[in-house]
Predicted model as a PDB file, atoms N, CA, C, CB and O in Angstrom, pLDDT in the B-factor column:
MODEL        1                                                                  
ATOM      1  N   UNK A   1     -33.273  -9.119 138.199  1.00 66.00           N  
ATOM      2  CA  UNK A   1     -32.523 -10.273 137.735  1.00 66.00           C  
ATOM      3  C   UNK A   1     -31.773  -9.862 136.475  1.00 66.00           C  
ATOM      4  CB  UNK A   1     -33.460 -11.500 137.468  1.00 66.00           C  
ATOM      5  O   UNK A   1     -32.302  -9.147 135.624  1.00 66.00           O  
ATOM      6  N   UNK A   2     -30.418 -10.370 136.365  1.00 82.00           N  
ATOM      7  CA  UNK A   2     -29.772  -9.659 135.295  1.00 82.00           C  
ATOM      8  C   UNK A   2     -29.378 -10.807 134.501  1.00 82.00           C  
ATOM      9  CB  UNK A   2     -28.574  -8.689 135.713  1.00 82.00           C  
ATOM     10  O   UNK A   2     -29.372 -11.776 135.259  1.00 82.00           O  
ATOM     11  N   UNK A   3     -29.035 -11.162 133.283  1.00 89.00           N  
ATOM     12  CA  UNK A   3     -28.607 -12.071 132.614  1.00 89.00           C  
ATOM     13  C   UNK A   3     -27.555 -12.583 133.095  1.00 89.00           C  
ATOM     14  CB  UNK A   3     -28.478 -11.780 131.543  1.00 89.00           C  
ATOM     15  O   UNK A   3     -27.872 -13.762 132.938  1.00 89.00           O  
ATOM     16  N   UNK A   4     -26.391 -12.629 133.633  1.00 89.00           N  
ATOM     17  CA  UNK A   4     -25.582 -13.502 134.335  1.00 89.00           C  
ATOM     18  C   UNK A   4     -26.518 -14.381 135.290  1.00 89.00           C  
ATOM     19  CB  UNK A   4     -24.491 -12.690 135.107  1.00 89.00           C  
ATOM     20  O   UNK A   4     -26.376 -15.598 135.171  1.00 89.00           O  
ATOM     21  N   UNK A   5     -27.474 -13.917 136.237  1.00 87.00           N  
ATOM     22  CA  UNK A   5     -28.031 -15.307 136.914  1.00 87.00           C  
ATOM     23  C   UNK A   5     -29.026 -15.775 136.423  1.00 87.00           C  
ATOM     24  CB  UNK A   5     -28.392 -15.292 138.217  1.00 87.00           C  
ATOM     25  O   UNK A   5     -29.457 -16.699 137.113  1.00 87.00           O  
ATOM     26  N   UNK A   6     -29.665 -15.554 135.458  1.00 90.00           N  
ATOM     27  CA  UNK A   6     -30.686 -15.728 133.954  1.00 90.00           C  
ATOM     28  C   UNK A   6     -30.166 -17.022 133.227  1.00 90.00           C  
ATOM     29  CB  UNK A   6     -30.487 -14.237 132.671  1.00 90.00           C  
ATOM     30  O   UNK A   6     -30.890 -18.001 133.049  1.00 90.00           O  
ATOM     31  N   UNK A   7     -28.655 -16.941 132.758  1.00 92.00           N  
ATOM     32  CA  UNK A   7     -27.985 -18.009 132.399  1.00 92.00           C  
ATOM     33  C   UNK A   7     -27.515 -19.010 133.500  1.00 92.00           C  
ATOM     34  CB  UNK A   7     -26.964 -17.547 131.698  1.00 92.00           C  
ATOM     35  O   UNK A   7     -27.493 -20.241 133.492  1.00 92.00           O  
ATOM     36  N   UNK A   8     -27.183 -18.198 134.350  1.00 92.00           N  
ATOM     37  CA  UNK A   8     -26.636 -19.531 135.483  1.00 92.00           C  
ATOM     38  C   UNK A   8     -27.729 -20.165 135.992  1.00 92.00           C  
ATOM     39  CB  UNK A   8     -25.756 -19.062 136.902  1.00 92.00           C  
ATOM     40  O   UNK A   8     -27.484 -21.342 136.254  1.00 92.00           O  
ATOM     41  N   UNK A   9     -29.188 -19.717 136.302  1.00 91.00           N  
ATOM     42  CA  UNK A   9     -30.157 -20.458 136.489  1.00 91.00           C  
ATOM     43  C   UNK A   9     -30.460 -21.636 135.138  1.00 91.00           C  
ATOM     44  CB  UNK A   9     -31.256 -19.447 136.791  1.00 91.00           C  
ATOM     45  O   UNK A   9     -30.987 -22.729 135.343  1.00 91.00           O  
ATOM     46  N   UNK A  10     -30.026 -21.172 133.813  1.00 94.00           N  
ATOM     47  CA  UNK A  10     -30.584 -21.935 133.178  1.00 94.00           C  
ATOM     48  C   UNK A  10     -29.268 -23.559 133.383  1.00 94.00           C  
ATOM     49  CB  UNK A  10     -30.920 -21.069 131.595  1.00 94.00           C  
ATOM     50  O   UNK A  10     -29.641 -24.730 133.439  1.00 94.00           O  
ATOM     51  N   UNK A  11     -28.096 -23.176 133.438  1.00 95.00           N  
ATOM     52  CA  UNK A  11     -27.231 -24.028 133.325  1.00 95.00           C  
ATOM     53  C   UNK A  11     -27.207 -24.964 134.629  1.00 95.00           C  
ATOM     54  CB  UNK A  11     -26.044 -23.348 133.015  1.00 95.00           C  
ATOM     55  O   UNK A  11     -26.788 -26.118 134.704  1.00 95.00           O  
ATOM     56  N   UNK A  12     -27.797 -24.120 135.692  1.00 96.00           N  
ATOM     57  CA  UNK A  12     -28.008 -25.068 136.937  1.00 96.00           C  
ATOM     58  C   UNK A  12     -29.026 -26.003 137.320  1.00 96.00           C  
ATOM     59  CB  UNK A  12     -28.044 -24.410 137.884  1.00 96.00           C  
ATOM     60  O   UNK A  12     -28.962 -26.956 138.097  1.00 96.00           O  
ATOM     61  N   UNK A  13     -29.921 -25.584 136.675  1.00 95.00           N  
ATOM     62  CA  UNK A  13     -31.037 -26.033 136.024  1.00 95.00           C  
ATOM     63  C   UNK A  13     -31.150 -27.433 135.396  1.00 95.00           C  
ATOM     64  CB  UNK A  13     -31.243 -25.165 135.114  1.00 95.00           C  
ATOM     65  O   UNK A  13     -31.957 -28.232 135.871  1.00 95.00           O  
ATOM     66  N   UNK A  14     -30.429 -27.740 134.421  1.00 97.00           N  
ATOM     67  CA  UNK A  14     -30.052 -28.521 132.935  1.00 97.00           C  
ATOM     68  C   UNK A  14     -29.273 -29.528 134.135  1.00 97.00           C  
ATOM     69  CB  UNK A  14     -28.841 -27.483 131.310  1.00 97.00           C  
ATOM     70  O   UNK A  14     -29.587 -30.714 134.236  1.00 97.00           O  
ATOM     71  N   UNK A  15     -28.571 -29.104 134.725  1.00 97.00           N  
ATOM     72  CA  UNK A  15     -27.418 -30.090 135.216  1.00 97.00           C  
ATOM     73  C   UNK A  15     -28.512 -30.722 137.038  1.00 97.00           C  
ATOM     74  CB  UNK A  15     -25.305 -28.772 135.563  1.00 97.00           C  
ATOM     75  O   UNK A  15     -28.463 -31.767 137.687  1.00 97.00           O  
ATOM     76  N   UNK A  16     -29.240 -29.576 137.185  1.00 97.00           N  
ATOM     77  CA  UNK A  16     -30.390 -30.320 137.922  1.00 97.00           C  
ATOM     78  C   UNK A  16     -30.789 -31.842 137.673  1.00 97.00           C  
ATOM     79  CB  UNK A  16     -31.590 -29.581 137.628  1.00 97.00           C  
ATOM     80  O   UNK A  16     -30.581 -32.844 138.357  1.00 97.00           O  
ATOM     81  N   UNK A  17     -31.576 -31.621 136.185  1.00 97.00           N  
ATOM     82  CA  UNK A  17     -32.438 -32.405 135.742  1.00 97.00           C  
ATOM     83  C   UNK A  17     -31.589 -33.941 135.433  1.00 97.00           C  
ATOM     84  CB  UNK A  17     -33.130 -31.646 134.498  1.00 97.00           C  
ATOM     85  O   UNK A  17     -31.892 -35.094 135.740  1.00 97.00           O  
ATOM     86  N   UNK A  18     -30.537 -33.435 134.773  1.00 97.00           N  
ATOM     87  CA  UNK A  18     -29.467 -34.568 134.767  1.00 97.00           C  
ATOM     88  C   UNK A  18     -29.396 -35.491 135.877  1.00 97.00           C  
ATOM     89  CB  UNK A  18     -28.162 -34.019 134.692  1.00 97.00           C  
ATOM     90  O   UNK A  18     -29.492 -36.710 135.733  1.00 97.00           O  
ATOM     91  N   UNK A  19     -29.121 -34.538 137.681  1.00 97.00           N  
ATOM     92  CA  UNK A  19     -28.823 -35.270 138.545  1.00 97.00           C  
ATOM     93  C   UNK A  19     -30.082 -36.080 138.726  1.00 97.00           C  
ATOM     94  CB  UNK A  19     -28.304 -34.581 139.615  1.00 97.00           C  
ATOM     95  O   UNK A  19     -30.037 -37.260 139.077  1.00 97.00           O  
ATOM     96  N   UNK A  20     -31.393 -35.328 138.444  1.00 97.00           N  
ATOM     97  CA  UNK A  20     -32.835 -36.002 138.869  1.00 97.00           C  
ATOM     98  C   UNK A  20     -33.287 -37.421 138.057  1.00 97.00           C  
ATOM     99  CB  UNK A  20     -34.079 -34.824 138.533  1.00 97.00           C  
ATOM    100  O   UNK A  20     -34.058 -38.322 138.388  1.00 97.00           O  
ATOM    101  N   UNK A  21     -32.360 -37.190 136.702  1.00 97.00           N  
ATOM    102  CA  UNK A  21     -32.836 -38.578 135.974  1.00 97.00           C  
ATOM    103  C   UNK A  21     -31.923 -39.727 136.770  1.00 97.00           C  
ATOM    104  CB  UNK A  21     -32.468 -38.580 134.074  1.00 97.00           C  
ATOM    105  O   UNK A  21     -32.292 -40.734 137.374  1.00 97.00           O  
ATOM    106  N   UNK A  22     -30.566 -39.175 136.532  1.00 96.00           N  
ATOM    107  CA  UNK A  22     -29.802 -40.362 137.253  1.00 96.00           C  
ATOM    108  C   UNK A  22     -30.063 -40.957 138.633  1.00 96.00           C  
ATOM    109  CB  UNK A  22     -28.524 -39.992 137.362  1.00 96.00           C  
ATOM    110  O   UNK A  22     -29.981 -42.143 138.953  1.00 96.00           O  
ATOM    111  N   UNK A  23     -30.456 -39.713 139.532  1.00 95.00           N  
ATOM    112  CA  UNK A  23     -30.731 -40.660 140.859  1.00 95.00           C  
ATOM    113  C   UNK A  23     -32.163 -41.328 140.613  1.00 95.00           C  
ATOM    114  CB  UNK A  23     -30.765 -39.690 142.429  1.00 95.00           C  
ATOM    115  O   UNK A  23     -32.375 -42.315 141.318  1.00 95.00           O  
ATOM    116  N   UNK A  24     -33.106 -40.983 139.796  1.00 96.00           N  
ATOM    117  CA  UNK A  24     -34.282 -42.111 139.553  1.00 96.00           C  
ATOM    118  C   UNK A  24     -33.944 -43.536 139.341  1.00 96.00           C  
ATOM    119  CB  UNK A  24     -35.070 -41.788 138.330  1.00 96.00           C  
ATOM    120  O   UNK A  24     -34.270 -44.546 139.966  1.00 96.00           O  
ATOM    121  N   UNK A  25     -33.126 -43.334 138.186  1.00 96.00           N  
ATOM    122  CA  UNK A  25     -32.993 -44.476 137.249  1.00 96.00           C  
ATOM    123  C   UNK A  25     -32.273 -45.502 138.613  1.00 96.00           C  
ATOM    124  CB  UNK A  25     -31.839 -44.071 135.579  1.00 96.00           C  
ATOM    125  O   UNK A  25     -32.672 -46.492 139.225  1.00 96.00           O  
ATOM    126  N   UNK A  26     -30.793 -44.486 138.674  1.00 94.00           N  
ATOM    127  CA  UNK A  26     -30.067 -45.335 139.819  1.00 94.00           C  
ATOM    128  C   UNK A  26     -30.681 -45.769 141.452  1.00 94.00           C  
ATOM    129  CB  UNK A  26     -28.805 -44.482 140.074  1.00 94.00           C  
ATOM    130  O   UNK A  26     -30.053 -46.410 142.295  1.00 94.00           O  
ATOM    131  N   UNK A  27     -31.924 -45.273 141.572  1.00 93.00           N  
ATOM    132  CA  UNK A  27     -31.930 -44.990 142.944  1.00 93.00           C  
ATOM    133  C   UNK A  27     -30.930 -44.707 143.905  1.00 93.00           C  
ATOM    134  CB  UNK A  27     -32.405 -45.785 143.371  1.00 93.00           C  
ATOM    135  O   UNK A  27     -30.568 -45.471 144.800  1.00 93.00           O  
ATOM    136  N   UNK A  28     -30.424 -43.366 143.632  1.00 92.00           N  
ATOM    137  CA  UNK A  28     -29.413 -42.623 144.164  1.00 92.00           C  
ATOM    138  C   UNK A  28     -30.006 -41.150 144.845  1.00 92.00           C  
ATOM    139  CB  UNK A  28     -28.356 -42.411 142.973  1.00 92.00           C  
ATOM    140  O   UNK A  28     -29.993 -40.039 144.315  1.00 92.00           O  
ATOM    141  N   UNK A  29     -30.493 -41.507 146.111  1.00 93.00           N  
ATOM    142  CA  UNK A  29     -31.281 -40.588 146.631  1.00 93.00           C  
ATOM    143  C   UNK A  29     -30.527 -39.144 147.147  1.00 93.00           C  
ATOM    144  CB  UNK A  29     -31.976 -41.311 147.716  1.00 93.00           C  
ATOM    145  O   UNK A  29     -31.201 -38.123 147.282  1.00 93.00           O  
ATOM    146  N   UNK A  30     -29.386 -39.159 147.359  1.00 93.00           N  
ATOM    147  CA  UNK A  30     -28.803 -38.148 147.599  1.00 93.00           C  
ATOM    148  C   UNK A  30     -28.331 -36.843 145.698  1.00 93.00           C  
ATOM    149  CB  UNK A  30     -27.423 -38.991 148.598  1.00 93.00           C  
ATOM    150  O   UNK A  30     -28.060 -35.651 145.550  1.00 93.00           O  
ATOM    151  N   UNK A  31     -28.499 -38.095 144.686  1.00 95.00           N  
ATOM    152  CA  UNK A  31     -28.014 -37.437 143.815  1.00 95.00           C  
ATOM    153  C   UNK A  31     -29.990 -36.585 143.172  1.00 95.00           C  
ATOM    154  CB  UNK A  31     -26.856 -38.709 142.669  1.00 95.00           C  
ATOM    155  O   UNK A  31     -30.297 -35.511 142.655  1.00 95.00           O  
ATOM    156  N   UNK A  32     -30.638 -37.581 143.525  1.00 95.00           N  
ATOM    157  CA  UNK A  32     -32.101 -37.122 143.433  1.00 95.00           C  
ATOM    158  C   UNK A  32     -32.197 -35.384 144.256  1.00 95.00           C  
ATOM    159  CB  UNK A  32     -33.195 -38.507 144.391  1.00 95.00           C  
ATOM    160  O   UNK A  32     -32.629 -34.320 143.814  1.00 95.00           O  
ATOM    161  N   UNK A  33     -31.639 -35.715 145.471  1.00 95.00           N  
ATOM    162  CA  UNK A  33     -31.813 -34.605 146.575  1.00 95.00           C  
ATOM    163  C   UNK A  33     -31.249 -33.104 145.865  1.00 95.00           C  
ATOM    164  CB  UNK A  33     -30.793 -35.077 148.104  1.00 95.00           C  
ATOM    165  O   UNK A  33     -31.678 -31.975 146.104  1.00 95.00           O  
ATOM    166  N   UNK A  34     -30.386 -33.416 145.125  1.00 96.00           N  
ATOM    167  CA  UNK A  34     -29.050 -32.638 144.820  1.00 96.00           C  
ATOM    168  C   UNK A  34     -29.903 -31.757 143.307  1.00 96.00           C  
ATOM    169  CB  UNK A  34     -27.301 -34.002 144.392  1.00 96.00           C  
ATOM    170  O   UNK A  34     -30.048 -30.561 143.055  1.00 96.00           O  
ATOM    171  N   UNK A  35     -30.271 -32.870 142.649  1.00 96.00           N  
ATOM    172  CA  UNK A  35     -30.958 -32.046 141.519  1.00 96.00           C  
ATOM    173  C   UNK A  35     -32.116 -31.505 142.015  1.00 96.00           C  
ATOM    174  CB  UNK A  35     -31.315 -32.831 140.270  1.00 96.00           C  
ATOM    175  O   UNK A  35     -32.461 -30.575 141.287  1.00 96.00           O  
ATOM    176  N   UNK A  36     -32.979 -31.700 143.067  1.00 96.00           N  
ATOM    177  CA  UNK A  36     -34.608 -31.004 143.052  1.00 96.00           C  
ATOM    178  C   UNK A  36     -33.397 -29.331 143.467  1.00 96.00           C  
ATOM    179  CB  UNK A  36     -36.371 -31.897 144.897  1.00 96.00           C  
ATOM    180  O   UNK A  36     -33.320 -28.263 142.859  1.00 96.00           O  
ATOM    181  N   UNK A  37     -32.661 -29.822 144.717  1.00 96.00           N  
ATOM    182  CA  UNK A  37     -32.726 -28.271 145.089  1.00 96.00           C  
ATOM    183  C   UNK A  37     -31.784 -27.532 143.790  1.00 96.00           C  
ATOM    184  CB  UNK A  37     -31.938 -27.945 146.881  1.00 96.00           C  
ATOM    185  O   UNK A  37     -32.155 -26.420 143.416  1.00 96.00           O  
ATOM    186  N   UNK A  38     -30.584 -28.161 143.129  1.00 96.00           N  
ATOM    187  CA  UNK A  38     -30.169 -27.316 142.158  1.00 96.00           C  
ATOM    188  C   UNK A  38     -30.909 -26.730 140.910  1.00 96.00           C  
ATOM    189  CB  UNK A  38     -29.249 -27.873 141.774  1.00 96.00           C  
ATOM    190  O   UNK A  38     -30.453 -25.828 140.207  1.00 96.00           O  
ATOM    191  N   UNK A  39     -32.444 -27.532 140.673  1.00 95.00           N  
ATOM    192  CA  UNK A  39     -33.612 -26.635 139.922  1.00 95.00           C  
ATOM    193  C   UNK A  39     -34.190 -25.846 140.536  1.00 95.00           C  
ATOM    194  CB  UNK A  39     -34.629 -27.223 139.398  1.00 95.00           C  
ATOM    195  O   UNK A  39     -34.865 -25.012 139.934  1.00 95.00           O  
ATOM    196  N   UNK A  40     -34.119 -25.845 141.972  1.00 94.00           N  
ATOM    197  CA  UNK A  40     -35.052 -24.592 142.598  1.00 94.00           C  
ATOM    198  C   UNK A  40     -34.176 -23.667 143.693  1.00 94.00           C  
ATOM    199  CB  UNK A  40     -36.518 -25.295 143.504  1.00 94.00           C  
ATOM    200  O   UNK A  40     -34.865 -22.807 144.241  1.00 94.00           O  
ATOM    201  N   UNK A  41     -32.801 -23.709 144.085  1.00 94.00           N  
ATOM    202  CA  UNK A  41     -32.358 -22.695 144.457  1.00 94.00           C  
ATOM    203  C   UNK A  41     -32.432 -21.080 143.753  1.00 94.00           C  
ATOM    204  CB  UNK A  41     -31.299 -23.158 144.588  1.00 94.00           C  
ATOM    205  O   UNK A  41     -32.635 -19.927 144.133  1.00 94.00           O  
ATOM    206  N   UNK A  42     -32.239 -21.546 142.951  1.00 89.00           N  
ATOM    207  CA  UNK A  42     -31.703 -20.114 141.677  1.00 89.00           C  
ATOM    208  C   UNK A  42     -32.906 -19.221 141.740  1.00 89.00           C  
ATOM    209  CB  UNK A  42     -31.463 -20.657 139.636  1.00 89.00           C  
ATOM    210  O   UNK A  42     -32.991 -18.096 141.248  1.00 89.00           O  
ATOM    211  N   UNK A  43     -33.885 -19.914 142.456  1.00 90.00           N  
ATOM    212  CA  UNK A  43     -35.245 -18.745 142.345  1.00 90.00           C  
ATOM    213  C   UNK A  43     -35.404 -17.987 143.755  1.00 90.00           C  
ATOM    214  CB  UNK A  43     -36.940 -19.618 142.012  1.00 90.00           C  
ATOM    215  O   UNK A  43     -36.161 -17.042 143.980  1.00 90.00           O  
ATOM    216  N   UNK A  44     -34.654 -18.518 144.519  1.00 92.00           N  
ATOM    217  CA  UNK A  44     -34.414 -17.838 146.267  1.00 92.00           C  
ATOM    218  C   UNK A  44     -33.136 -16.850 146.191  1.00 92.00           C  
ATOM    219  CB  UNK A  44     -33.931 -19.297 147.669  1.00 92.00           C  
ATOM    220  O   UNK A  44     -33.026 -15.760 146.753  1.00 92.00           O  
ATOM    221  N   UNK A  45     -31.945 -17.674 145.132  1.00 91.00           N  
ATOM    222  CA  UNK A  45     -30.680 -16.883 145.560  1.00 91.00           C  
ATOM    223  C   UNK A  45     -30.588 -15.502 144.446  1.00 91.00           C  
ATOM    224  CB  UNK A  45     -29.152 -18.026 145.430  1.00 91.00           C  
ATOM    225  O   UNK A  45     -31.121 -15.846 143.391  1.00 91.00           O  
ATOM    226  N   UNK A  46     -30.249 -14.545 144.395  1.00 86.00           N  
ATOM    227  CA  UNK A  46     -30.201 -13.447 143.564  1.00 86.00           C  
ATOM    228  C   UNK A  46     -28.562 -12.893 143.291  1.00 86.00           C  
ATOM    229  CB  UNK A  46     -31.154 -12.336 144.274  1.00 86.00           C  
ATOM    230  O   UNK A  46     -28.236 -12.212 142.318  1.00 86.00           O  
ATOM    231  N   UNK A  47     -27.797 -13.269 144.183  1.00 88.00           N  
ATOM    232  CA  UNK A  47     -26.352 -12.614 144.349  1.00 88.00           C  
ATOM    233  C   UNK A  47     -25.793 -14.044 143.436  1.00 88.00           C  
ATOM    234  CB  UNK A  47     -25.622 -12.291 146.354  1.00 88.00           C  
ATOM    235  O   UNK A  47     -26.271 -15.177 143.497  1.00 88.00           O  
ATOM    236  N   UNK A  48     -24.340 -13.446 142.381  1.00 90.00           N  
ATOM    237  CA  UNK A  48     -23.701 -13.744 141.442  1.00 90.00           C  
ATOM    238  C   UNK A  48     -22.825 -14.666 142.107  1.00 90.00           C  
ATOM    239  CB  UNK A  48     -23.191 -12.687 140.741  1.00 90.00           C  
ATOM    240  O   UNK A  48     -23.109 -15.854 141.959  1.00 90.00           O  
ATOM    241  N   UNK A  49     -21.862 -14.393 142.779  1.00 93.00           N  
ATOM    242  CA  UNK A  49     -20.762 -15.314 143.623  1.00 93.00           C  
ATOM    243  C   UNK A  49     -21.733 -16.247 144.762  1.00 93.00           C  
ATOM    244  CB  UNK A  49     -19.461 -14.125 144.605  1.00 93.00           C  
ATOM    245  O   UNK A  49     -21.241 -17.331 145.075  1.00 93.00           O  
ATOM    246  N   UNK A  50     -22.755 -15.969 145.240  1.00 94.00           N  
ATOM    247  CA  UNK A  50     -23.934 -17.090 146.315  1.00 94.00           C  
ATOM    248  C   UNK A  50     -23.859 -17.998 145.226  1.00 94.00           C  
ATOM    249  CB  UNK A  50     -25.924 -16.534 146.842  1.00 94.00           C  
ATOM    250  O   UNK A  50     -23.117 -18.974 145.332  1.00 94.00           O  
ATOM    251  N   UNK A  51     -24.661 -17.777 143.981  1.00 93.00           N  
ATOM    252  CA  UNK A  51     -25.378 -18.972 143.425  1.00 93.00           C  
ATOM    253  C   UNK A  51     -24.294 -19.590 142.531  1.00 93.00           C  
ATOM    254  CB  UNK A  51     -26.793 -18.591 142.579  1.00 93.00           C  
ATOM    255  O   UNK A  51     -24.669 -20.374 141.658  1.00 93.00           O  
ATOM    256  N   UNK A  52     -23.138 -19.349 142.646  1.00 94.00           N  
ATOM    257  CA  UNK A  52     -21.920 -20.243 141.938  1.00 94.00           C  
ATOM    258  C   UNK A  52     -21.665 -20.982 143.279  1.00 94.00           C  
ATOM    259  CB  UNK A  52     -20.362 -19.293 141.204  1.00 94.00           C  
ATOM    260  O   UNK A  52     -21.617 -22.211 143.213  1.00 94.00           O  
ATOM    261  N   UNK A  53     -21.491 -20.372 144.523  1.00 96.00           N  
ATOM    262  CA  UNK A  53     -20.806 -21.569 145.590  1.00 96.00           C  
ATOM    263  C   UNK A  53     -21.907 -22.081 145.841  1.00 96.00           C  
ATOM    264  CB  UNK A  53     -19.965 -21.188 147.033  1.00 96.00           C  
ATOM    265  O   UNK A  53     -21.661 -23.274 146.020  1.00 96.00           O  
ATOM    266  N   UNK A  54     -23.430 -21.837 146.017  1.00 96.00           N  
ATOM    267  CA  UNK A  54     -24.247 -23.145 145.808  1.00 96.00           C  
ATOM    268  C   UNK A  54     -24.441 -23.859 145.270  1.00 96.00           C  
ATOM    269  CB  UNK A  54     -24.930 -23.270 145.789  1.00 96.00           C  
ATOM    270  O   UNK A  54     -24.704 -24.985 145.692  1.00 96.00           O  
ATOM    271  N   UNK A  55     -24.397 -23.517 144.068  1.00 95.00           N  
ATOM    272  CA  UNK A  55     -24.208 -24.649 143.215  1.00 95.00           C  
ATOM    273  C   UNK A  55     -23.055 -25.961 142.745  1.00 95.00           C  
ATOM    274  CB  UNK A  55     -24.382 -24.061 142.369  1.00 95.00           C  
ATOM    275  O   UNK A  55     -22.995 -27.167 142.506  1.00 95.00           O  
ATOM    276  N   UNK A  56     -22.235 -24.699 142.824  1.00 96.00           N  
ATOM    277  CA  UNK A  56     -21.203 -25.953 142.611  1.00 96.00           C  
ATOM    278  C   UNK A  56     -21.417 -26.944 144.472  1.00 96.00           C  
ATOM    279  CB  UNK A  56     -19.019 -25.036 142.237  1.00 96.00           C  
ATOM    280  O   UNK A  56     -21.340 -28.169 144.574  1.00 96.00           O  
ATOM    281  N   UNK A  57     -21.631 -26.148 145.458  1.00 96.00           N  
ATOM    282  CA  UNK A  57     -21.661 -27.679 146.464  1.00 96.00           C  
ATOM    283  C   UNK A  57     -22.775 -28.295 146.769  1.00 96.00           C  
ATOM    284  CB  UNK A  57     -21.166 -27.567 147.854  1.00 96.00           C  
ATOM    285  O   UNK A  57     -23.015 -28.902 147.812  1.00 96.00           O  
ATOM    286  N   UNK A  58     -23.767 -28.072 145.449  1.00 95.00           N  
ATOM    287  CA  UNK A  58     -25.162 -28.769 145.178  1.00 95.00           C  
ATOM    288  C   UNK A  58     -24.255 -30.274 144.546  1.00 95.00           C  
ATOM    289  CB  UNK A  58     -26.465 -27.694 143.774  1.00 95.00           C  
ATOM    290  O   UNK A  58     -24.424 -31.473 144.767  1.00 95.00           O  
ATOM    291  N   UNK A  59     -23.466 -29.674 143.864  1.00 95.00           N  
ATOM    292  CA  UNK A  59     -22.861 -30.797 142.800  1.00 95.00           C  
ATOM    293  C   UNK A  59     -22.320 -31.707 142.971  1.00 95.00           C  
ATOM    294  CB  UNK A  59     -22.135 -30.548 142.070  1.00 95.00           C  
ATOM    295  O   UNK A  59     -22.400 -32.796 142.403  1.00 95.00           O  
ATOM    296  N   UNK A  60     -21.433 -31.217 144.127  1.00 95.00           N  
ATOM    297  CA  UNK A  60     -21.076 -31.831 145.258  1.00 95.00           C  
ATOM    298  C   UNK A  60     -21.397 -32.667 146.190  1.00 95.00           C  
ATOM    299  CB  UNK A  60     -20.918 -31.322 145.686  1.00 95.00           C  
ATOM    300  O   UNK A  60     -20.644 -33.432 146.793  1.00 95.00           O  
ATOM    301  N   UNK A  61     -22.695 -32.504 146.330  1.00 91.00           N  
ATOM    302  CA  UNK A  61     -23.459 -33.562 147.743  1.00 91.00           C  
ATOM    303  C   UNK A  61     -23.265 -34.922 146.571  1.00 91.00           C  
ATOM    304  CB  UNK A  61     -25.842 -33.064 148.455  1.00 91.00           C  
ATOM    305  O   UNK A  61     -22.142 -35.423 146.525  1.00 91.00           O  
ATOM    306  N   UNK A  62     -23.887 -35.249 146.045  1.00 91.00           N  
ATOM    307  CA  UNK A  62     -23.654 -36.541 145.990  1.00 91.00           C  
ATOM    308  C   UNK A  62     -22.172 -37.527 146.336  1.00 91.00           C  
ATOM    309  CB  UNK A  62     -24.030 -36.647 144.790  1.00 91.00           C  
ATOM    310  O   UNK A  62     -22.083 -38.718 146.634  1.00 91.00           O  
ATOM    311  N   UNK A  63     -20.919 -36.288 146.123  1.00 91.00           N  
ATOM    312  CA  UNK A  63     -20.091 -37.020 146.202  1.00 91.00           C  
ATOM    313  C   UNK A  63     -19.498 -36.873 147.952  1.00 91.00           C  
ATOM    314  CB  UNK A  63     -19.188 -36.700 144.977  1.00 91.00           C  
ATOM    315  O   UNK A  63     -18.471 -37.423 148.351  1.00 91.00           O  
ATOM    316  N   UNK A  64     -20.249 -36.164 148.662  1.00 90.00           N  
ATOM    317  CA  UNK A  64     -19.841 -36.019 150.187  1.00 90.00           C  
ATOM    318  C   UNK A  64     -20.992 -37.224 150.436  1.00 90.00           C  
ATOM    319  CB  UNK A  64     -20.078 -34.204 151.108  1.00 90.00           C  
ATOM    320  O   UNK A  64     -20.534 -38.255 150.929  1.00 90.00           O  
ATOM    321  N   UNK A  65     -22.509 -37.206 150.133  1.00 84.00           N  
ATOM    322  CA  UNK A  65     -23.443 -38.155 150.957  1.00 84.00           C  
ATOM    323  C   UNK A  65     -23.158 -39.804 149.679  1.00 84.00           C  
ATOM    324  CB  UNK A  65     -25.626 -37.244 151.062  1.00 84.00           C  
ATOM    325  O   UNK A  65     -22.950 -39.755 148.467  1.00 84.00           O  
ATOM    326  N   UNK A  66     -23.238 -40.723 150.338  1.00 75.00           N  
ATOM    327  CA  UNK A  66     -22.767 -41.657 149.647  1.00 75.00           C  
ATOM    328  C   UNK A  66     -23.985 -42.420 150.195  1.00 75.00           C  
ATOM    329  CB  UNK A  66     -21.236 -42.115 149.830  1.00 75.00           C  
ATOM    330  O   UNK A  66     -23.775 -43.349 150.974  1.00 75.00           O  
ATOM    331  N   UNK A  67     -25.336 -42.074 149.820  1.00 62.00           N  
ATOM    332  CA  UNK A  67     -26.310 -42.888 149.738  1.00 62.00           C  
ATOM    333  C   UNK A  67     -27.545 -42.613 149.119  1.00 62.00           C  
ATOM    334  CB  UNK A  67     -26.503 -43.205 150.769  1.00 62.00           C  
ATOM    335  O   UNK A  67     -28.427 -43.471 149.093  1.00 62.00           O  
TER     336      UNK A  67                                                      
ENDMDL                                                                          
END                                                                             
């Protein structure tokens, strides 16, 4: 693991937890869905360009699933 996905785990991470408070609070189950896996992809994916296009269309589901 090299510090480029060291940091991007941490930043994907942070913006995880974000989605996990808001879909609680909101009961917004797709945005709930979106943060568990954007805190725990980063520990499966290892490649630099994978874990940017997962993530960013982690970020994404909430605004494709609208429930």
């Amino acid at each position: 693991m090299d510090s480029t996905s060291l940091i991007m785990g941490v930043i994907f991470g942070a913006i995880g937890v974000g989605y996990i408070t808001y879909g609680r609070k909101q009961q917004r189950y797709a945005a709930l869905l979106a943060g568990v896996l954007l805190c725990a992809f980063t520990y499966v994916v290892d490649g630099v360009w994978l874990s940017m296009l997962i993530g960013v269309a982690l970020m994404c589901l909430p605004v494709w699933l609208k429930w």
